[in-house]
N, C-alpha and C positions, 0 to 999 in steps of 0.2 A: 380445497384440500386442507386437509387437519395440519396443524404445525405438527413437525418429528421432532421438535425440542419443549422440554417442558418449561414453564413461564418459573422467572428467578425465584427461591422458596423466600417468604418474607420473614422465615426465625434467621434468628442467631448463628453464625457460619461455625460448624464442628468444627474443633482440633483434628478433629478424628480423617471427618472427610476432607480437609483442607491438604491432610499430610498424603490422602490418598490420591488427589485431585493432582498435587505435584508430583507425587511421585508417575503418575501415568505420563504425565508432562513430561518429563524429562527424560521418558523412556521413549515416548514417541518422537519428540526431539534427536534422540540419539540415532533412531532409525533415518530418521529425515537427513542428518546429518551425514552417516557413515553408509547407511543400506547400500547395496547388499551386507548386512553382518551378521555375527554369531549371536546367540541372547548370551554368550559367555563373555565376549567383550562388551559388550550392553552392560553387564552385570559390574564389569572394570571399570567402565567408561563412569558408569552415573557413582558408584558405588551403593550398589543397591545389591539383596542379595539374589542369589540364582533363581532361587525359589520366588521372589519379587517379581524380578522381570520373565521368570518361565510362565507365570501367575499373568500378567499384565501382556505379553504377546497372547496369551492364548487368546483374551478378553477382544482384544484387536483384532485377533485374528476371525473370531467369531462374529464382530460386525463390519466387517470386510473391510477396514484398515490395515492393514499388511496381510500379505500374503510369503510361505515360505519359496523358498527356491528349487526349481525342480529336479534336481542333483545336488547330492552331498557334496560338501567339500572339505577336504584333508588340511589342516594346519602346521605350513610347514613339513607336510610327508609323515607326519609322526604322528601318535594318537586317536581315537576314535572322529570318524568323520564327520561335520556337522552341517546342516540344514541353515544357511543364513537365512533371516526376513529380510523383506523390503516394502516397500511402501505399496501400495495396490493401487496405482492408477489406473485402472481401467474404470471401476465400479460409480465411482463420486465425483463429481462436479460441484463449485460453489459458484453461487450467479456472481457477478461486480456490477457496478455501480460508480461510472463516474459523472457530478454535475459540473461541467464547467460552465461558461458564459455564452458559447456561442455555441456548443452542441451537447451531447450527454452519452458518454459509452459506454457500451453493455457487452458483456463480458461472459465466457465460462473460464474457469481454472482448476486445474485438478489438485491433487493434494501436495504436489511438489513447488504450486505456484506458478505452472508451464499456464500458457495461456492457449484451450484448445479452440475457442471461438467468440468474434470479435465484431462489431457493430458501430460504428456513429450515425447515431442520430442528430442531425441539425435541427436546431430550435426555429420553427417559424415566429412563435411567440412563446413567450417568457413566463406564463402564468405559473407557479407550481403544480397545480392538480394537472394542467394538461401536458408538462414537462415529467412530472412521476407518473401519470398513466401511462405516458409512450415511454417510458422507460423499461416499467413492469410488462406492457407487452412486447419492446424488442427481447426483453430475458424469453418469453415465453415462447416468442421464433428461434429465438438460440437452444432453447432445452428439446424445441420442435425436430429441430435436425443433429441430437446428439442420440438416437436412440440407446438403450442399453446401459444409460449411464441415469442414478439416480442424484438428487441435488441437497445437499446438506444443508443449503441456506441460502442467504444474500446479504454480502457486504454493501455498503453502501457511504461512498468517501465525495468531499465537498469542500470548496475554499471556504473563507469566512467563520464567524463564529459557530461553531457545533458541539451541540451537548451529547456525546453518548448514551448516557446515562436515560434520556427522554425521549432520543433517537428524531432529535428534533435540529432543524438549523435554525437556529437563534437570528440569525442574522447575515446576509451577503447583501452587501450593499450595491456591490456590481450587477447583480440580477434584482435588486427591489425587491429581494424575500426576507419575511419577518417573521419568526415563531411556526413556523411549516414543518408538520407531523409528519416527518418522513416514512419512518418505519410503521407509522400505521397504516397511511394511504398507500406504501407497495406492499406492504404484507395482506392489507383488506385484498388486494389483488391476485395475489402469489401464494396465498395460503401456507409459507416458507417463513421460519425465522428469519427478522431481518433484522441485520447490525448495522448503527451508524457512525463514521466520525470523521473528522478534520483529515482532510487529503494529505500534510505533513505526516501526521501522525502515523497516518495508514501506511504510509512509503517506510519510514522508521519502520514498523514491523513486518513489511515486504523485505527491508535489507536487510532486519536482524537472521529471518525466519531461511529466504532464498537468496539473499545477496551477497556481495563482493565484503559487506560490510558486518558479515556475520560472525557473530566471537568477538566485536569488539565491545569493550567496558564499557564506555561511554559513546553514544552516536547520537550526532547533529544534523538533520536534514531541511536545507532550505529551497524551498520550493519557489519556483519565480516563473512565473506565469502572467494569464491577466492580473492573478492574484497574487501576492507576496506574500508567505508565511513562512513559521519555521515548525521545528518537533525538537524534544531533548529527550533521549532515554537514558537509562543507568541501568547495569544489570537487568537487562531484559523488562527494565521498567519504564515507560514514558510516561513525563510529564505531565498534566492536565491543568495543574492548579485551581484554585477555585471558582468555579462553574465551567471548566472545562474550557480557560480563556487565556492558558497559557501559549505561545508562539504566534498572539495577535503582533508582528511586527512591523505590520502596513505602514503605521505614521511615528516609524524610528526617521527619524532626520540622516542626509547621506552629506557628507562633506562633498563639495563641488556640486552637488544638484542643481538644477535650475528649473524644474517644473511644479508647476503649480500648480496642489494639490486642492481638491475638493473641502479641505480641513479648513483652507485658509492660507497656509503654510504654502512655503518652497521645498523643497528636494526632501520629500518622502520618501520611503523606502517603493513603496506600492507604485506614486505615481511617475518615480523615476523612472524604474526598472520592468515596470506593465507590459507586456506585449503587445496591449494595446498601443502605448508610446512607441515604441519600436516599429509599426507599422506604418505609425503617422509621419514618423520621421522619416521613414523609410518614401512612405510617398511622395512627403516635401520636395524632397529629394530626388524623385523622378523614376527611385530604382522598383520600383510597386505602384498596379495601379488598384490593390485588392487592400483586403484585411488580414492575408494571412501572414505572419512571422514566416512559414517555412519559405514562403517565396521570396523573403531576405535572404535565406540559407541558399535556396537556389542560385538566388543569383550573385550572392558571394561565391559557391561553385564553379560560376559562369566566369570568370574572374572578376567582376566589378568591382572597379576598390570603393568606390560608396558603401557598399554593403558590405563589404570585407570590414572597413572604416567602422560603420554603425556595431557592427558586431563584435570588434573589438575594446570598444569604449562602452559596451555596457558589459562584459566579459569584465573588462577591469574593474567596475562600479559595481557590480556582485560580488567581486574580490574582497572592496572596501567590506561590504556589510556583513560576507563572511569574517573578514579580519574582526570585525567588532562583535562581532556571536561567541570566538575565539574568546577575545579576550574576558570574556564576561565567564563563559561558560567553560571553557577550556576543555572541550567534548577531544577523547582518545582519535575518531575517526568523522570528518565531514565531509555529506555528500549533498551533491548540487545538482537540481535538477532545471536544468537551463538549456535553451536549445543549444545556444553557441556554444558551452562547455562540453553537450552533447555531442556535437555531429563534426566541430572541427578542434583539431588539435592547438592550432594557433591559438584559439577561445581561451579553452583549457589554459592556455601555457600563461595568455595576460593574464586570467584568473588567478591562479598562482602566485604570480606577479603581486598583484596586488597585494595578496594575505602576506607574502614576506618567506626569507628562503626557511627562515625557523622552520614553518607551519606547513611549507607548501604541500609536503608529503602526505598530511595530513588529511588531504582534501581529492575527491574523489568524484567522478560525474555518476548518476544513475545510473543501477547494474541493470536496467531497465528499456534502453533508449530507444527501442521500437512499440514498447508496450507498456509503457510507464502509468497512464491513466486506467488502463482495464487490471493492471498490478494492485494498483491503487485502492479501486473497488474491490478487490476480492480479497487483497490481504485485511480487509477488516472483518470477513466474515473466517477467513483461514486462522487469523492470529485467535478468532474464540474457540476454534478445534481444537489450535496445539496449547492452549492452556485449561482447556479443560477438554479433552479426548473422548472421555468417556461419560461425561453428560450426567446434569444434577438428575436427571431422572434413572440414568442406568438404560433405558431404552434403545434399542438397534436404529442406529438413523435409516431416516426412509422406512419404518415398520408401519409407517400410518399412509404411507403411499408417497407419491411424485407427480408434481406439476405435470399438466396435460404435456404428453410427448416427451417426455423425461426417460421414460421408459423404454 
């Protein structure tokens, strides 16, 4: 199948198209935001004029991004009745993409960032092409059983260093991948625009776009998994820095650590706070006889205080290294995507703890905690919707057709 997005134009970016490019932006934003609403509060909201945003819903309206409501409604009892929009979930799907270490999940999400269907794949082996090929084909089971619904694209989100720009993972050293052309080898497959980036980053625009953490100035999300990283946005802008190698935080140094990192070095960020560590120590231990972290959560559940123990002491030691993100960056709002902060409250509270009572408020677990990885993937192909809506080409998504069974 033919990509539905046209390939980035290589002139010079108009003033012209750039001012129209946000202004759709922030219309459709406001939909996502407030929908059901009026385009007359649209028109307040953004400060854009009637004629703007009556002009830019119709546009959406006509490629089936929003749809009106099917009853008038009265403002306050007074005045002529109005038709609010909202968003058209029914129509569009974007595939997700997430690579972890030990499996890779595939994902649909609709235009609100609801996740309608969901997949892990476990890695028998580790190669890239044959980790992206079963990738591109669970999307293509998942588009299989959505009938009715056509696919805007595929995000596609990853620890380690990642270039968007190339749509390449530069580098995960946990999986032994070097310079692997992501978005070529699932798109050769998928016939679908595909977007790449840093799983940090991706969650930043998951929380700006659908989360808890939406409307704030500044947002810091650190990610702690097998892999350690972070994301920094400002005004709806994240970070990247040069070659796209900003929020490598793997071998910041953690006061107290004691593990020995691959670097050379003791109490890294990565190999303190790894999931992998947490498992092992968990076994030492006797309370796990597996690899997975949730069966720590379980059986801290269970009441074990080992694992209650283990879970709290690295709940604090995330603390620390949010406290030091803090201090550096001084981000409005931080979120933590940690199982223990996740799923138990105690976590959270050492967490806290640790950052100091100034800050603690400041600090927030994933708006995410059952679907935080298929989030992940999809909000890198969503966040290219809502900042550019309406597409450098002007073409109807889906006008050139939909992945086998999309339909």
């Amino acid at each position: 199948m033919a990509s539905t997005v046209a390939p980035p134009s290589t002139s010079p970016p108009s003033p012209v198209l750039d001012r129209r490019r946000a202004s759709a932006s922030v219309i459709l934003r406001s939909v996502l935001e407030h929908g059901p609403v009026a385009r007359s509060t649209i028109s307040r909201l953004t400060g854009l004029s009637p004629a703007s945003v009556t002009d830019y819903c119709a546009r959406f309206t006509e490629r089936g991004l929003i749809r009106e409501a099917t009853a008038p409604r009265r403002s306050g009892g007074v005045g002529r009745p109005h038709l609010p929009v909202d968003l058209d979930r029914s129509q569009f799907v974007v595939g997700g993409v997430h690579v972890a270490v030990p499996y890779t999940t595939v994902a649909l999400l609709d235009l609100r960032g609801r996740v309608v269907a969901e997949k892990r794949l476990r890695h028998d082996r580790t190669e890239p092409g044959l980790v992206l090929a079963n990738a591109a084909d669970g999307l293509a089971a998942l588009f299989a059983g959505a009938p009715g619904r056509t696919a805007l694209g595929i995000g596609v989100a990853a620890g380690g260093w990642v270039d968007p720009d190339s749509g390449t993972i530069v580098e995960h050293t946990l999986l032994g991948w070097r310079d692997v052309a992501v978005r070529e080898a699932i798109g050769a497959r998928t016939g679908l625009p595909v977007h790449v980036d840093g799983h940090a980053r991706a969650l930043v625009n998951g929380e700006r776009l659908f989360g808890r953490a939406r409307g704030s100035r500044s947002l810091l999300h650190l990610f702690v998994g097998n892999v350690v990283d972070a994301a920094f946005a400002t005004h709806d802008q994240v970070h990247y820095g040069p070659r796209s190698q900003a929020g490598a935080i793997a071998h910041l140094p953690l006061t107290g650590g004691s593990e020995r990192c691959d670097c050379g070095r003791t109490g890294c960020l990565q190999a303190e706070l790894s999931e992998r560590t947490l498992s092992r120590r968990a076994r030492e231990l006797g309370v796990i006889g597996g690899l997975n972290p949730l069966h720590v959560v379980s059986a801290a559940a269970d009441g074990d205080p080992r694992a209650v123990r283990l879970l709290l002491e690295r709940s604090r030691m995330v603390g620390r290294a949010a406290r030091l993100l803090l201090d550096v960056l001084n981000p409005e709002t931080v979120v933590v995507t940690e199982i223990g902060a996740v799923h138990r409250e105690d976590c959270l509270g050492a967490l806290r703890e640790a950052v100091g009572p100034e800050r603690a408020s400041a600090v927030v677990p994933t708006s995410f905690p059952d679907s935080v990885l298929a989030v992940a993937g999809g909000s890198v192909a969503l966040d290219v919707l809502y900042r550019d809506p309406l597409g450098s080409s002007g073409s109807r998504p889906g006008s050139s057709g939909s992945p086998p069974g999309a339909n």
